[in-house]
C-alpha positions as CSV (number, residue, x, y, z in Angstrom):
1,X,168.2,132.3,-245.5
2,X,166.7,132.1,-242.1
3,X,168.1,129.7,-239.3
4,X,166.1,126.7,-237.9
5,X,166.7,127.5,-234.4
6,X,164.9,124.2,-233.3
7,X,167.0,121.9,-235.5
8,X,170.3,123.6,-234.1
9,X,169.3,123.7,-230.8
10,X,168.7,119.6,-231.2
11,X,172.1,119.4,-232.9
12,X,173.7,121.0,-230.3
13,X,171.8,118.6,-227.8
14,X,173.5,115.7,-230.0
15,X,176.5,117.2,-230.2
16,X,176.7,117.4,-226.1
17,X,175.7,113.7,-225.6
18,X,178.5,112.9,-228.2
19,X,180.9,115.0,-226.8
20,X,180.3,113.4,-222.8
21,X,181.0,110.1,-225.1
22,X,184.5,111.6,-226.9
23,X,185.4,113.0,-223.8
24,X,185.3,109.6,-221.7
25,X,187.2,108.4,-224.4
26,X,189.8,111.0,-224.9
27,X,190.3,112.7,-222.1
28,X,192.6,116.0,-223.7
29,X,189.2,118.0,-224.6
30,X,189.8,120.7,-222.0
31,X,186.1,121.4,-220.0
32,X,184.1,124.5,-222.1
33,X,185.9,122.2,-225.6
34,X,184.5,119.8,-228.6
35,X,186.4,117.6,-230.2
36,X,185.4,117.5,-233.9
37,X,186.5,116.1,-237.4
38,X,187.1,118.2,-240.0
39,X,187.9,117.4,-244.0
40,X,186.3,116.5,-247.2
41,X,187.8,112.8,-247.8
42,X,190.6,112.9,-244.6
43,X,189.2,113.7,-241.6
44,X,191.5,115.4,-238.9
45,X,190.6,116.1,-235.1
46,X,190.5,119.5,-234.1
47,X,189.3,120.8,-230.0
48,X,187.6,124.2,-230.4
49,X,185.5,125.9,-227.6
50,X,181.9,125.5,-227.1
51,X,181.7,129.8,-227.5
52,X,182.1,129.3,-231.5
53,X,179.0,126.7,-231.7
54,X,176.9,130.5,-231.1
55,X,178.2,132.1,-234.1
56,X,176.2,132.1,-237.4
57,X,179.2,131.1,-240.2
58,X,179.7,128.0,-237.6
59,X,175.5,127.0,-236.9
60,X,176.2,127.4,-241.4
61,X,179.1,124.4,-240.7
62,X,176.6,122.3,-238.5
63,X,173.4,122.6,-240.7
64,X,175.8,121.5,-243.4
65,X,177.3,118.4,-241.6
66,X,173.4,117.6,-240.3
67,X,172.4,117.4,-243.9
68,X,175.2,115.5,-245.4
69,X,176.3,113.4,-242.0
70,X,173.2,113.6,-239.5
71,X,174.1,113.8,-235.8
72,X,174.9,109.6,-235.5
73,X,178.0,109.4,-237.3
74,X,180.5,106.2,-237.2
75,X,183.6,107.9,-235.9
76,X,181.5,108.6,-233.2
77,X,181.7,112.6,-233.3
78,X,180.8,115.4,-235.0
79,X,181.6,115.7,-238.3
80,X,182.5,118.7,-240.6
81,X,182.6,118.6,-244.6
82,X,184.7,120.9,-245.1
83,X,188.1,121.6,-246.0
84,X,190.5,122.0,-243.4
85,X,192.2,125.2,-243.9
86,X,188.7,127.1,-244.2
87,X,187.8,125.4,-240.8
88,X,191.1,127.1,-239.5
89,X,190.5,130.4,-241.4
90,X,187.0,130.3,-239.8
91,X,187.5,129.6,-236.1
92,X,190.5,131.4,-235.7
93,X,188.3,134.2,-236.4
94,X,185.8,133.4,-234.3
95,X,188.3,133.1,-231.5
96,X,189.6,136.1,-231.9
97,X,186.2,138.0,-231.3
């Protein structure tokens, strides 16, 4: 299972745009920091740094929000289907490299 390198490139190029947006809007994202939504059914905000948008099991998390959410989402951020103690499992982890 190869990664399309073009398709998260763009995605991170949405993500950006959206983020500028989020951050004009709420202002505690910290500089280097997304804001996203995480959750199956109830979606929770979570700020992570940009550094974890580089690791593969994360671009895995954003090819799987493309396909189920796209990049232009209604909340008006990014978007993450999955459950929100894997997201914690999974970026405290990639923190902590």
């Amino acid at each position: 299972m190869g990664v399309r390198l073009p398709s998260v490139i763009a995605g991170a190029k949405q993500i950006l745009k959206l983020q500028s947006r989020i951050t004009r809007e709420k202002p505690d994202v910290l500089k280097c920091h997304i804001a996203v939504y995480v959750g199956e059914t109830q979606r929770k905000r979570f700020v992570v740094p940009i550094s974890v948008l580089n690791h593969p099991s994360f671009k895995d998390l954003l090819d799987r929000a493309e396909e189920e959410f796209g990049f232009d989402h209604p909340m008006g951020g990014l978007t993450i289907p999955c459950r929100e103690d894997a997201f914690l499992n999974l970026t405290s982890r990639l923190q902590a490299l």
